[in-house]
DSSP file (Angstrom, degrees, kcal/mol; ACC not computed):
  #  RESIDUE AA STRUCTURE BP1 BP2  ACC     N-H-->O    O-->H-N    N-H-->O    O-->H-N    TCO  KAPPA ALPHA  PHI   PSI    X-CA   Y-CA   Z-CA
    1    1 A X     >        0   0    0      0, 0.0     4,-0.5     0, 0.0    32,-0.1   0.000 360.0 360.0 360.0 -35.7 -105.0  -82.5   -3.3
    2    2 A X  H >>> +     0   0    0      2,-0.2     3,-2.5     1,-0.2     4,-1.7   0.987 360.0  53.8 -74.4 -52.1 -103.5  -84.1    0.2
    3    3 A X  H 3>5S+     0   0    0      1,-0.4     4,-0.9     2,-0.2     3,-0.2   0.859 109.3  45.8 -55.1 -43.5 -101.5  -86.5   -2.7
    4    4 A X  H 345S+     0   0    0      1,-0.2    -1,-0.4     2,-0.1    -2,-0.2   0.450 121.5  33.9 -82.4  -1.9 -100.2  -83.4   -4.5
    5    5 A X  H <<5S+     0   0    0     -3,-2.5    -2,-0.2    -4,-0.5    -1,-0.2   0.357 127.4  27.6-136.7  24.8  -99.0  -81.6   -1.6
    6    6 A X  H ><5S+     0   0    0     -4,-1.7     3,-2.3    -3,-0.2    -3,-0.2   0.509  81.5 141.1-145.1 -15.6  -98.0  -83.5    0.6
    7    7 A X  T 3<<S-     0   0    0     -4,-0.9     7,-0.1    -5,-0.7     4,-0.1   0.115  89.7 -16.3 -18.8 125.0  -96.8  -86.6   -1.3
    8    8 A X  T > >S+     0   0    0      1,-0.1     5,-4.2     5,-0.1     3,-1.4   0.714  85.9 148.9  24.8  45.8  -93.8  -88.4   -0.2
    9    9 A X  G X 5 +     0   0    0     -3,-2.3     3,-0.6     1,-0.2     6,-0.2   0.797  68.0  62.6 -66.8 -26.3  -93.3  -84.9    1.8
   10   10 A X  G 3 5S+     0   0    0      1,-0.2    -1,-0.2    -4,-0.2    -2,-0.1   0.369  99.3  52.6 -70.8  -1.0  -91.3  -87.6    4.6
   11   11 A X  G < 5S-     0   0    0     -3,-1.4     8,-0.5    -4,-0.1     9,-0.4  -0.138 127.7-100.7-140.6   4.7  -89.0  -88.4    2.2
   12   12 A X  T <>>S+     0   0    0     -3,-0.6     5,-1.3     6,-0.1     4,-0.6   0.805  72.7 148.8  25.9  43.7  -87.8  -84.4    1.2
   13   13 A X  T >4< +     0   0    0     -5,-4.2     3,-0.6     2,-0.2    -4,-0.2   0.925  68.4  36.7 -61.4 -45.8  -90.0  -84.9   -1.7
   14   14 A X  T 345S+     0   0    0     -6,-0.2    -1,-0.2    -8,-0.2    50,-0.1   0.949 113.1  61.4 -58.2 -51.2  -90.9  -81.2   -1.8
   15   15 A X  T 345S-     0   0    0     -6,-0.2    -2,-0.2     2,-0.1    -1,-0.2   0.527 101.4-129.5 -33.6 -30.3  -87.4  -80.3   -0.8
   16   16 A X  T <<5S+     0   0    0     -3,-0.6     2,-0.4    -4,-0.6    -3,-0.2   0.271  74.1 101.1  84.5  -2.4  -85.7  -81.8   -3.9
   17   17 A X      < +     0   0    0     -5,-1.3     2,-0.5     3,-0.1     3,-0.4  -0.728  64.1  49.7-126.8 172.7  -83.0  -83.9   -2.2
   18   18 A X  S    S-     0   0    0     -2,-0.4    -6,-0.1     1,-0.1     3,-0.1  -0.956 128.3 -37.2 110.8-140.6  -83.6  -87.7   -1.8
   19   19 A X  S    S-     0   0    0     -2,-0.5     2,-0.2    -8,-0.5    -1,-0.1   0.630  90.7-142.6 -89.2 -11.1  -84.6  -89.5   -4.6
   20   20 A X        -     0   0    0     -3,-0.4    43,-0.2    -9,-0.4    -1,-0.2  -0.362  35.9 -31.8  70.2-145.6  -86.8  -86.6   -5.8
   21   21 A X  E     -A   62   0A   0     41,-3.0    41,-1.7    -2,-0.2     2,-0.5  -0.815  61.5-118.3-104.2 142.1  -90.2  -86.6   -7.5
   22   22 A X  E  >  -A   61   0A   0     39,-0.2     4,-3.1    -2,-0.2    39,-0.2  -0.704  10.7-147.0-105.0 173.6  -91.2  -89.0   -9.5
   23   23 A X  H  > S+     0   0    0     37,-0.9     4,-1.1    -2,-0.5    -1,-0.2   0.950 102.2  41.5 -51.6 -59.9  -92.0  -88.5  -13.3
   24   24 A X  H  > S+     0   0    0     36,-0.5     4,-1.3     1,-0.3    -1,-0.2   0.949 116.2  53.4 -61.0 -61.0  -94.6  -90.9  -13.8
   25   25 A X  H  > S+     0   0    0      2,-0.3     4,-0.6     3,-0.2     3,-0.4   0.723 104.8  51.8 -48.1 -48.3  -96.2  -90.0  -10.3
   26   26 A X  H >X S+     0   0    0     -4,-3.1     3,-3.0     1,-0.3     4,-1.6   0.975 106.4  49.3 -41.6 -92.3  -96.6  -86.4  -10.8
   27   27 A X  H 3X S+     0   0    0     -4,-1.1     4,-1.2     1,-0.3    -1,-0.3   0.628 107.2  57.0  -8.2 -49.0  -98.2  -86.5  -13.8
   28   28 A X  H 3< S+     0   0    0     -4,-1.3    -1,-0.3    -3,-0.4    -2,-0.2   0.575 103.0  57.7 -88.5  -3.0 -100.7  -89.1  -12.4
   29   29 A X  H XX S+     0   0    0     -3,-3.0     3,-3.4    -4,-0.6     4,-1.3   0.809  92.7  73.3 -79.9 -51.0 -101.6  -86.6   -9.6
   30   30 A X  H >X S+     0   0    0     -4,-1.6     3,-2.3     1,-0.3     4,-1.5   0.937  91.5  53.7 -33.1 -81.2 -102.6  -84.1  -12.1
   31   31 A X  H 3< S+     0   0    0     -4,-1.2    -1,-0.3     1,-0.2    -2,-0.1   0.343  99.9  52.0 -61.2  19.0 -105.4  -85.7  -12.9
   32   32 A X  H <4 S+     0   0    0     -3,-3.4    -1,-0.2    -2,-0.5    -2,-0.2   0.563 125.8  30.6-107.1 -16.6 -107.4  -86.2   -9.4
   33   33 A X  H XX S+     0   0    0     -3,-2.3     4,-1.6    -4,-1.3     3,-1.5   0.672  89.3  95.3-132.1  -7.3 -106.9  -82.3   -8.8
   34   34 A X  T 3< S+     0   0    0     -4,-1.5     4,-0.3     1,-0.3    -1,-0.1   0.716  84.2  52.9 -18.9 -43.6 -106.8  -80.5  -12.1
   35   35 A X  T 34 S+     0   0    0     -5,-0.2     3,-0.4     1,-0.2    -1,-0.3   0.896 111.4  50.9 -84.5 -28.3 -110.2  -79.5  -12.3
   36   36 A X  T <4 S+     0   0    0     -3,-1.5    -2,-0.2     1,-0.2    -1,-0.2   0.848 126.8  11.7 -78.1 -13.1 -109.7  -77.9   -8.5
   37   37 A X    >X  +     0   0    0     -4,-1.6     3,-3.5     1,-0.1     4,-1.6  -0.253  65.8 168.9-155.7  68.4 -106.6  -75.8   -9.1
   38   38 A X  H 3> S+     0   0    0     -3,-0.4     4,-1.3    -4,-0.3    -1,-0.1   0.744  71.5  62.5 -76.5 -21.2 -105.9  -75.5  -12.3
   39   39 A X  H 34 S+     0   0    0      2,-0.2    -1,-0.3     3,-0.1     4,-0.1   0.656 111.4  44.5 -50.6 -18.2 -103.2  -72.8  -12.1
   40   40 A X  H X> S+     0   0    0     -3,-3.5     3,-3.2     2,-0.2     4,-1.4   0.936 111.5  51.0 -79.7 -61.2 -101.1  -75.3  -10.0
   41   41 A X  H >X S+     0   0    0     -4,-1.6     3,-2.6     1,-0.4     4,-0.9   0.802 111.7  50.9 -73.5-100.2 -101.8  -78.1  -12.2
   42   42 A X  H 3X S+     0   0    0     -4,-1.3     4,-0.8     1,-0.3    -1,-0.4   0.359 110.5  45.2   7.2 -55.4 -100.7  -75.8  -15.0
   43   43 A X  H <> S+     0   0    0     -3,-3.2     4,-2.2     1,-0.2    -1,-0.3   0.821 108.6  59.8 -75.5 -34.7  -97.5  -74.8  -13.4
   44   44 A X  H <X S+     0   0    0     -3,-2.6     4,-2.5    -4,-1.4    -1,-0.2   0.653 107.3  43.6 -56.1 -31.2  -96.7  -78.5  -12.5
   45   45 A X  H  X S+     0   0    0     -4,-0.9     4,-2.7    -5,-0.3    -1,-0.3   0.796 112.1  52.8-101.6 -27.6  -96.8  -79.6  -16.0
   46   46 A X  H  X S+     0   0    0     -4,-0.8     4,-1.4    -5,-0.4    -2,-0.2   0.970 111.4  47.7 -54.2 -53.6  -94.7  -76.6  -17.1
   47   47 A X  H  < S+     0   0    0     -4,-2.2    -2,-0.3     2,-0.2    -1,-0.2   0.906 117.6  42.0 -63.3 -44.4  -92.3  -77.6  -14.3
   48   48 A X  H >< S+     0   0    0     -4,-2.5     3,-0.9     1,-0.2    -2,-0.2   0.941 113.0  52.2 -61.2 -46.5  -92.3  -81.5  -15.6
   49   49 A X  H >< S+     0   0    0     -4,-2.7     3,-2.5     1,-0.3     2,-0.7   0.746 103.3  59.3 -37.5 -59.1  -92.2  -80.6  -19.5
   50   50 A X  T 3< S+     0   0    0     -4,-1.4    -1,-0.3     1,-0.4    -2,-0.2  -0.083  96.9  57.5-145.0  -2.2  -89.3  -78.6  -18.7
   51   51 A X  T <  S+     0   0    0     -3,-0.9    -1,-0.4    -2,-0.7     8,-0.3   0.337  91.8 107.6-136.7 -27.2  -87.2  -81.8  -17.2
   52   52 A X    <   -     0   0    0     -3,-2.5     2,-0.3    -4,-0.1     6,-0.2   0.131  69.4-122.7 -38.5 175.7  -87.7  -83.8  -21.1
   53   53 A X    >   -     0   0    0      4,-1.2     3,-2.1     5,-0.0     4,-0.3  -0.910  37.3-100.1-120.4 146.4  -85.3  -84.5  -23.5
   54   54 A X  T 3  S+     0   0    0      1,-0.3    -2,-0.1    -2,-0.3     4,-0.0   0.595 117.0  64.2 -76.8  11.5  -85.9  -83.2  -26.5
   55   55 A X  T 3  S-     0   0    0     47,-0.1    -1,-0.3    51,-0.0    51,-0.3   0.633 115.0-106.5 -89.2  -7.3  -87.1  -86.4  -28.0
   56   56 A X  S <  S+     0   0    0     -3,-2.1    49,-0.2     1,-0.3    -2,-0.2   0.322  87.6 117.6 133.3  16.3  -89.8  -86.5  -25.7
   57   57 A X        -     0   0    0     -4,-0.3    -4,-1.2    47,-0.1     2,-0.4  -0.216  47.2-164.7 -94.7-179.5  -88.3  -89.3  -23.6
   58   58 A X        -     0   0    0     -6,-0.2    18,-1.2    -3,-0.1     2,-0.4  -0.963  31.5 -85.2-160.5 156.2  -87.4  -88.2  -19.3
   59   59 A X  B     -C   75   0B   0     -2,-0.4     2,-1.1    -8,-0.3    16,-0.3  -0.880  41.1-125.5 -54.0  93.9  -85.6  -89.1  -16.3
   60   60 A X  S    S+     0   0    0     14,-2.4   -37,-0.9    -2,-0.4   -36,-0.5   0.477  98.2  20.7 -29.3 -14.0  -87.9  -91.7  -14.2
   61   61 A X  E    S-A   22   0A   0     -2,-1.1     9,-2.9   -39,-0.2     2,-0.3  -0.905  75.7-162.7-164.6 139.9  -87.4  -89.3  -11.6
   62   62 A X  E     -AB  21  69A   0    -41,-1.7   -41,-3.0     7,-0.2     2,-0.3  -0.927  24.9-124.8-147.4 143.8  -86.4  -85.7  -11.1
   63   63 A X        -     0   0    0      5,-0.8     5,-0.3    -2,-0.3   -46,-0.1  -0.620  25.5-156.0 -72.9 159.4  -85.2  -83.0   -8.5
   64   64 A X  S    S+     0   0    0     -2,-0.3    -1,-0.1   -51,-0.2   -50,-0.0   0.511  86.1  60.6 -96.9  -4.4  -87.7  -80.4   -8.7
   65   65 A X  S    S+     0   0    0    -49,-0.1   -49,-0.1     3,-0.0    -1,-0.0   0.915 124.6  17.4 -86.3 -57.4  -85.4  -77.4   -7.5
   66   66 A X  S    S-     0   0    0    -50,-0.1    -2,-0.1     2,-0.1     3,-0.0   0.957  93.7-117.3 -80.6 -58.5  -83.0  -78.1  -10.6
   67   67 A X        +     0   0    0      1,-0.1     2,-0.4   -16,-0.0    -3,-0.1   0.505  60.2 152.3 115.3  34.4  -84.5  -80.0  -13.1
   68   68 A X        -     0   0    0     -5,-0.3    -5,-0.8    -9,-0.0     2,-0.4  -0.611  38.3-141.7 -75.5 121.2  -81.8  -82.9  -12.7
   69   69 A X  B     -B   62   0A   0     -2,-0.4     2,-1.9    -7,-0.2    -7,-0.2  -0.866  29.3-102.3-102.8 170.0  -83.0  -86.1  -13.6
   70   70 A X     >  -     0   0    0     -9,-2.9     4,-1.7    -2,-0.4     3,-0.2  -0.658  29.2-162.1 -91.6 103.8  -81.8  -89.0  -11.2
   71   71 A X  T  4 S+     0   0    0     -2,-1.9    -1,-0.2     1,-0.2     4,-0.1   0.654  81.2  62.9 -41.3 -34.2  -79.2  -90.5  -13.1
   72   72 A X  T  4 S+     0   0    0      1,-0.2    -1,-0.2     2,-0.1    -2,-0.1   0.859 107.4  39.7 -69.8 -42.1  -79.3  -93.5  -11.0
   73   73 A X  T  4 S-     0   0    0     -3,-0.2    -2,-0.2   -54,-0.1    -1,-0.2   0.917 101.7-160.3 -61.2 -48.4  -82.5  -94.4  -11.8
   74   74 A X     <  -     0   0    0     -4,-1.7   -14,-2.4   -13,-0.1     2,-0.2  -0.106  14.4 -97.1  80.2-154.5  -82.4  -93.5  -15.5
   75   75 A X  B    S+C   59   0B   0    -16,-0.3   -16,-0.2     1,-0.1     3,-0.1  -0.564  75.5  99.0-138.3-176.6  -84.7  -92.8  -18.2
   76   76 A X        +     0   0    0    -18,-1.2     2,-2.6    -2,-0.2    -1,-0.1   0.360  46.7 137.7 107.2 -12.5  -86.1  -95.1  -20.9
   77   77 A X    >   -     0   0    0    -19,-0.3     3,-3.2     1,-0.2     2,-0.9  -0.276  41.8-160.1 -67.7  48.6  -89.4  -95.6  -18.9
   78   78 A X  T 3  S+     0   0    0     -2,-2.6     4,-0.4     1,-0.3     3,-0.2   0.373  81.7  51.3 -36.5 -15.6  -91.9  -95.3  -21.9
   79   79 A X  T 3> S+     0   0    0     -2,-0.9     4,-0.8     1,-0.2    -1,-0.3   0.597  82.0  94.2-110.0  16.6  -94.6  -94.6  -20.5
   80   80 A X  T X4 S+     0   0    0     -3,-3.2     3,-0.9     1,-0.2     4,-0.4   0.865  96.1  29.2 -36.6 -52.3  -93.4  -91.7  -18.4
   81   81 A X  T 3> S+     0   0    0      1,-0.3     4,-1.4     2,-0.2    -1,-0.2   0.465 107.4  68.9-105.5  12.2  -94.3  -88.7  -20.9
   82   82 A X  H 3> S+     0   0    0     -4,-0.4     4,-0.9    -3,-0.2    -1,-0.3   0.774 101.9  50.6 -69.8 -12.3  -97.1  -90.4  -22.3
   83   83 A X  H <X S+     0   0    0     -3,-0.9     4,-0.8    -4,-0.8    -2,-0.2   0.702 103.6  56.7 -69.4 -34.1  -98.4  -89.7  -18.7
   84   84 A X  H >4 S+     0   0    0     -4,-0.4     3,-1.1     2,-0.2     4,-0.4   0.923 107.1  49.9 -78.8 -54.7  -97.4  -86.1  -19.0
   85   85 A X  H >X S+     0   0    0     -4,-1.4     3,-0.8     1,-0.3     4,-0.6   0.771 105.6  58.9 -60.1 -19.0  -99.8  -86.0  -22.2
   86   86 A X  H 3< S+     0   0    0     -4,-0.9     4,-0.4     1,-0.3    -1,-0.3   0.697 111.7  33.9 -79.9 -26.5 -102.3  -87.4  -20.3
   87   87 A X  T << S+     0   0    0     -3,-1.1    -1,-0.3    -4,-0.8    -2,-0.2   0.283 114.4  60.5-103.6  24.5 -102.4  -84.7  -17.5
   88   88 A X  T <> S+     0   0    0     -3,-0.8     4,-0.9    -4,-0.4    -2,-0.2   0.441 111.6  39.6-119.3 -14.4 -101.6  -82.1  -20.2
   89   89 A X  H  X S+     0   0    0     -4,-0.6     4,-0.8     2,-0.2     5,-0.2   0.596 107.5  63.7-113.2   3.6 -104.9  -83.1  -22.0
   90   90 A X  H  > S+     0   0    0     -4,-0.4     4,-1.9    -5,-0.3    -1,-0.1   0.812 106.4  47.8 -42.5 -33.6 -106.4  -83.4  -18.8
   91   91 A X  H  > S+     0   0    0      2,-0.2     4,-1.8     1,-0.2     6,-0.2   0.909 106.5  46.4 -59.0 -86.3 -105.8  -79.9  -18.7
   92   92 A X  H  X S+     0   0    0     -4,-0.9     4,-0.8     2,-0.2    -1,-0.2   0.557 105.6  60.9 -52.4 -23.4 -106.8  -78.5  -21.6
   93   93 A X  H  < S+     0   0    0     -4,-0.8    -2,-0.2     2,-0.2    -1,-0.1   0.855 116.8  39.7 -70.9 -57.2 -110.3  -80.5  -21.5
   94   94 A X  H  < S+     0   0    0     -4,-1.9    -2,-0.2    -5,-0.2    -3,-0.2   0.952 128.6  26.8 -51.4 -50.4 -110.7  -78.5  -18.1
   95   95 A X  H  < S-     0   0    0     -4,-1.8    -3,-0.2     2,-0.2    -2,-0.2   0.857  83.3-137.9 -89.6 -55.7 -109.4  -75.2  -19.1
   96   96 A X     <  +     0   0    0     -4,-0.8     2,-0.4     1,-0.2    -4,-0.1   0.236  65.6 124.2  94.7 -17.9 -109.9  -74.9  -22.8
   97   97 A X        -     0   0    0     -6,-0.2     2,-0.7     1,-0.0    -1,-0.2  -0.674  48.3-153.7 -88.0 135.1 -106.2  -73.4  -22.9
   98   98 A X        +     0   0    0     -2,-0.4     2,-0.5    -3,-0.1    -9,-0.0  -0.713  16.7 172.2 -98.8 108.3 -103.9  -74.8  -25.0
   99   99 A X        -     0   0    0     -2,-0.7     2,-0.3   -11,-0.2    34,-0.1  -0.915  37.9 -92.2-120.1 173.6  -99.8  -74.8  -24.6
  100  100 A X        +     0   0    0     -2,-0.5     2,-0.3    30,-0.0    30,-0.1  -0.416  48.2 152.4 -68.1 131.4  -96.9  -76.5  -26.3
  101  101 A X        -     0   0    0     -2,-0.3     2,-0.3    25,-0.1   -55,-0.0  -0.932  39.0-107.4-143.9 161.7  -95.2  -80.1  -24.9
  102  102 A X        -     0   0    0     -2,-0.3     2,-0.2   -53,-0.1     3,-0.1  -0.669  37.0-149.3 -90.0 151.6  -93.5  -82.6  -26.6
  103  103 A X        -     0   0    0     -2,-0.3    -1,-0.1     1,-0.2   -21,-0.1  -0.385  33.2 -17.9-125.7-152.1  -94.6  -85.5  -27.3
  104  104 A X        -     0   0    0     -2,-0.2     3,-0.3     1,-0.1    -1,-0.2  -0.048  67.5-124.6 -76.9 141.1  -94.4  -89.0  -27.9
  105  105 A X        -     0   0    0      1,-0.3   -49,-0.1   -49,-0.2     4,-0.1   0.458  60.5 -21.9 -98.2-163.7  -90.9  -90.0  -28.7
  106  106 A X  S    S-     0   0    0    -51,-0.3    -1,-0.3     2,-0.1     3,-0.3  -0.227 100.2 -81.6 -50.6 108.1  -89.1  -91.7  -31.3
  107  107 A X  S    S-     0   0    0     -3,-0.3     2,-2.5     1,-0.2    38,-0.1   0.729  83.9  -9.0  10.7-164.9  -92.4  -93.8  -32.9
  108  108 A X  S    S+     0   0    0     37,-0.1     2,-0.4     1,-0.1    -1,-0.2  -0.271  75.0 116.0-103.6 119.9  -93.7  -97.0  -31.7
  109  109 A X        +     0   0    0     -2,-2.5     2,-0.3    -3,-0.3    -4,-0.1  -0.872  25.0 156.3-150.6 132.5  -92.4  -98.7  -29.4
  110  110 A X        -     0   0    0     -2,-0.4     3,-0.1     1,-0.0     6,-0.0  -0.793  39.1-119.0-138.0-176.8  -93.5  -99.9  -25.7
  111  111 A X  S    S+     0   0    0     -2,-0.3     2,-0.4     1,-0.1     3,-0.1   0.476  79.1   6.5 -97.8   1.1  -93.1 -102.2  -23.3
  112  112 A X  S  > S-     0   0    0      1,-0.1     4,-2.2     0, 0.0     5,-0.2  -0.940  76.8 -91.8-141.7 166.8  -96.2 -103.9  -22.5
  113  113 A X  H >> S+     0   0    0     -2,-0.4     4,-2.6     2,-0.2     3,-0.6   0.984 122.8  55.3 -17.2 -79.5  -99.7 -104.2  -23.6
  114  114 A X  H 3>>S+     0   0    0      1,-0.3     4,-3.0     2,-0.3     5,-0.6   0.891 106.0  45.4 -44.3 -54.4 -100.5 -101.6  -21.3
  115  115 A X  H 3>5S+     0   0    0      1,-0.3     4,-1.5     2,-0.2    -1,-0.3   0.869 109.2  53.3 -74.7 -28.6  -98.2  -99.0  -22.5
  116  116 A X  H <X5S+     0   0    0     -4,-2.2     4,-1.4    -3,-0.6    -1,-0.3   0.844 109.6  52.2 -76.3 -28.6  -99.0  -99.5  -26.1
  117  117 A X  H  X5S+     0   0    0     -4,-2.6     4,-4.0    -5,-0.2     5,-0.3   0.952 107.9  56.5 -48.1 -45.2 -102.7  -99.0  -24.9
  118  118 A X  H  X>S+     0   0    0     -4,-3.0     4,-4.3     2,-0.2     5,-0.7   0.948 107.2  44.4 -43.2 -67.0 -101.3  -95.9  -23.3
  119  119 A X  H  X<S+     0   0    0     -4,-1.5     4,-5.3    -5,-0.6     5,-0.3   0.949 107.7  56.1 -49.4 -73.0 -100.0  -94.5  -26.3
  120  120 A X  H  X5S+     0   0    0     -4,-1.4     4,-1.1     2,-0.2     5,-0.2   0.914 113.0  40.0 -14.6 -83.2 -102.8  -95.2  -28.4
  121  121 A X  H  X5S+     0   0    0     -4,-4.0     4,-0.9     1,-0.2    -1,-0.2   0.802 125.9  39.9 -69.2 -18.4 -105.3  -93.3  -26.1
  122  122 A X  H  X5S+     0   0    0     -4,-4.3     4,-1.0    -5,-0.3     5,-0.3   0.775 113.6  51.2 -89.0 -14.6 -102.5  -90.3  -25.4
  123  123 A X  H  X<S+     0   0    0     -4,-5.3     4,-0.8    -5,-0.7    23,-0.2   0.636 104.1  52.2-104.3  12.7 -101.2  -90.1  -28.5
  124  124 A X  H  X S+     0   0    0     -4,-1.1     4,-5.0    -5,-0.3    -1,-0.2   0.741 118.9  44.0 -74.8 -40.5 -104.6  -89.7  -30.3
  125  125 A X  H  X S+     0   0    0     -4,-0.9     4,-1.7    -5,-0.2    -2,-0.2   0.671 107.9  52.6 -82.4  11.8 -105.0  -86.7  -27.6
  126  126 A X  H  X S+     0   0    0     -4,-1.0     4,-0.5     2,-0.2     5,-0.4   0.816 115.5  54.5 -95.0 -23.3 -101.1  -85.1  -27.9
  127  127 A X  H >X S+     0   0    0     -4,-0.8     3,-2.4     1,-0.3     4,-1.7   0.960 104.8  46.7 -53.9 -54.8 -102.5  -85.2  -31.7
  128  128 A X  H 3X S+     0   0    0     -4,-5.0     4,-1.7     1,-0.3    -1,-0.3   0.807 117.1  40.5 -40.8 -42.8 -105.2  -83.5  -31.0
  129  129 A X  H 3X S+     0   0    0     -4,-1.7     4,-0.6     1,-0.2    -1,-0.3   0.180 107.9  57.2 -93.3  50.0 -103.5  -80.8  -29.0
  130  130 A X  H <<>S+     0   0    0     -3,-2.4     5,-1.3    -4,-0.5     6,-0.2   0.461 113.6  47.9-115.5 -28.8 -100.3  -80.5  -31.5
  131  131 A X  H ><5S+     0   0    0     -4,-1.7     3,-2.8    -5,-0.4     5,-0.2   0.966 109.9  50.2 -76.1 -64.9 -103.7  -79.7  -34.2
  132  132 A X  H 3<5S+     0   0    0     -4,-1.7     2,-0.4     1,-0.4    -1,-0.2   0.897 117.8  43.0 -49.7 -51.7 -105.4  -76.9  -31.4
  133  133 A X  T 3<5S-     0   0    0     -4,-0.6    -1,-0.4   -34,-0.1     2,-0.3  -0.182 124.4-107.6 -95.1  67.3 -101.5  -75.4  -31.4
  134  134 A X  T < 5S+     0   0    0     -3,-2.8     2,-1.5    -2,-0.4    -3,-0.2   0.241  73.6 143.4  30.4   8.8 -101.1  -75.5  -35.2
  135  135 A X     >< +     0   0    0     -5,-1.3     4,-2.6    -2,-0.3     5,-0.4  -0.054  19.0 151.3 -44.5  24.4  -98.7  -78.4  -35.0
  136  136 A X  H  > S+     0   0    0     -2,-1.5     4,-3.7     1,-0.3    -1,-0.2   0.655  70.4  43.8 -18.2 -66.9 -100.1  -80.1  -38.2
  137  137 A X  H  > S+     0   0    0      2,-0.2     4,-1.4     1,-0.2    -1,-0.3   0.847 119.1  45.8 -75.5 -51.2  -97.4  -81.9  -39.6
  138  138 A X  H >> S+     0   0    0     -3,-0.4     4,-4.4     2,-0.2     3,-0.7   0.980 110.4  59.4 -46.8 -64.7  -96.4  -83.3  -35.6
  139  139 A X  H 3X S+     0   0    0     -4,-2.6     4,-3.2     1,-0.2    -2,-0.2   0.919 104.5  45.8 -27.8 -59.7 -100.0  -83.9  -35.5
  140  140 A X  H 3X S+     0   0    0     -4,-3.7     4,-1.9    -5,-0.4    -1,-0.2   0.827 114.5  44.7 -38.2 -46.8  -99.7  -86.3  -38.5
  141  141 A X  H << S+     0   0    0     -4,-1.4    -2,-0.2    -3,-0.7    -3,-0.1   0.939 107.1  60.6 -88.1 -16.6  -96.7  -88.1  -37.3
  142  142 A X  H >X S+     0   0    0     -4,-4.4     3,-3.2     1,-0.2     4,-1.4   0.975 111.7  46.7 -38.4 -81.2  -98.5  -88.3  -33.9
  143  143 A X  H 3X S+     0   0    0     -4,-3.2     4,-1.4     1,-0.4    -1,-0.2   0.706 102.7  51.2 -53.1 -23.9 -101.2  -90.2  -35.9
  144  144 A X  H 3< S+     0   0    0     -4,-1.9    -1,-0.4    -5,-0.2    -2,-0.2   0.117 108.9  59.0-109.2  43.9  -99.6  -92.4  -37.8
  145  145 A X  H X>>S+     0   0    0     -3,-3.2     4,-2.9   -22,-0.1     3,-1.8   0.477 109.3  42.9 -64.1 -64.9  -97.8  -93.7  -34.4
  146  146 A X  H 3X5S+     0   0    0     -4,-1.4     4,-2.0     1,-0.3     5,-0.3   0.918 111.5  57.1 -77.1 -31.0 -100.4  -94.4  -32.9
  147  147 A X  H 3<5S+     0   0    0     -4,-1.4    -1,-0.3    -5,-0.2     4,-0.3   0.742 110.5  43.1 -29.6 -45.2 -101.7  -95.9  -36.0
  148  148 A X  H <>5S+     0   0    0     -3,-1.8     4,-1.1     2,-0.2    -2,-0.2   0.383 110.1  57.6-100.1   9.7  -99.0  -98.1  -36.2
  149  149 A X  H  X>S+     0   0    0     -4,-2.9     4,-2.6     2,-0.1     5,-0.5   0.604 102.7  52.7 -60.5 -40.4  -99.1  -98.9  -32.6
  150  150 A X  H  X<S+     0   0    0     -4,-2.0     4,-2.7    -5,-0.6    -2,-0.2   0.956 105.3  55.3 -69.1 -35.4 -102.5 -100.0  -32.9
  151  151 A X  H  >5S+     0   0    0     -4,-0.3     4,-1.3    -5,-0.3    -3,-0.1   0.971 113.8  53.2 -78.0 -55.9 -101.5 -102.7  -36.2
  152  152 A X  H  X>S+     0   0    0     -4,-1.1     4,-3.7     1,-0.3     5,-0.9   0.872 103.4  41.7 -81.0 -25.5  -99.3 -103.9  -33.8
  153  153 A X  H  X5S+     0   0    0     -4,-2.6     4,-4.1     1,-0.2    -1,-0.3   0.982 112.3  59.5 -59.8 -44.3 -101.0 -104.6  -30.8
  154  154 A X  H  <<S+     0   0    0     -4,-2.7     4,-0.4    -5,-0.5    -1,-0.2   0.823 112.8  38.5 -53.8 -28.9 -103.5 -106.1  -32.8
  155  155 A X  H  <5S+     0   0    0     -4,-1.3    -2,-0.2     2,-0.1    -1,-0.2   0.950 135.5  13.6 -74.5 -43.3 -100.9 -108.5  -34.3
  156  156 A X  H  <5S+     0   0    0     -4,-3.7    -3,-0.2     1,-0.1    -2,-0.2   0.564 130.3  44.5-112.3 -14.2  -98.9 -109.4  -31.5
  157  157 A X  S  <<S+     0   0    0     -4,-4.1     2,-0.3    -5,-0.9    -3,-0.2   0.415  99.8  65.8-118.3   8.9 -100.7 -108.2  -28.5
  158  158 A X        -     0   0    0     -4,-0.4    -1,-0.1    -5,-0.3     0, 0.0  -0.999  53.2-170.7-123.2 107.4 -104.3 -109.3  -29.2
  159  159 A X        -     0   0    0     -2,-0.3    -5,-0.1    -3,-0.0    -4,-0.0   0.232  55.4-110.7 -83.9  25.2 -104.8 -113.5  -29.2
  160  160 A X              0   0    0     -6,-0.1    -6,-0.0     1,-0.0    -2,-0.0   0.356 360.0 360.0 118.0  28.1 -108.5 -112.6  -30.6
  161  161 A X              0   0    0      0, 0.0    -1,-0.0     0, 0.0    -3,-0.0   0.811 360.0 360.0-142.6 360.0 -110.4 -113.6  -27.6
């Protein structure tokens, strides 16, 4: 909670001017306070979703008074909105209510280990909720991402031991 409301508050992180909120960071705040205030947490994710591109890719950072992303910084950051699914199925796990997000962007491809783990374990859960809001056919291509995420880590990102 102190981390979500007060977070880089020295900085005119609430304020919008500075460098602004980041993507990644938001989104990982979601999930220590979800379960206490889930109407915030709700609105929060409305407000991040609402800063994507419609391929499901973001700005590494955003004003939160416009919806700007910080051009200086840029975008390209893959595992920014898999973080978003991750407090968006945080969310739903709590709540049991289901909205719409985008999800994971143009198939697979990440930048580490890590982030193709990432993917894997969010993008089984944006399948799940793309299924919960009748998304089938997204649902599908969700799954065979993370499907062929998984073939690859196992070739290139696993030495077998």
């Amino acid at each position: 909670m102190v981390t979500f409301n007060m977070s880089r508050s020295a900085s005119y992180f609430e304020s919008g001017t500075g460098r602004g909120m980041g993507f990644r960071d938001s989104c990982q705040y979601l999930l220590g306070f979800v379960h206490l205030i889930p109407d915030r947490a709700r609105q929060r994710i409305l407000d991040i979703a609402a800063t994507q591109f419609e391929d499901g890719s973001a700005y590494h950072q955003y004003q939160p008074l416009t919806k700007k992303g910080n051009a200086d910084i840029g975008s390209g950051f893959n595992d920014d909105p898999l973080w978003l699914i991750a407090g968006t199925a945080a969310y739903i796990k709590e709540t049991g209510e289901s909205f719409q997000t985008f999800g994971p962007s143009e198939g697979p491809v990440a930048e580490s280990v890590f982030i193709a783990g990432m993917f894997v374990k969010y993008g089984r859960d944006y399948a799940a909720i793309c299924r919960l809001a009748g998304s089938t056919d997204e649902a599908d291509r969700a799954d065979q991402a993370v499907e062929a995420m998984t073939r690859t880590v196992l070739d290139a990102g696993w030495d077998g031991g």
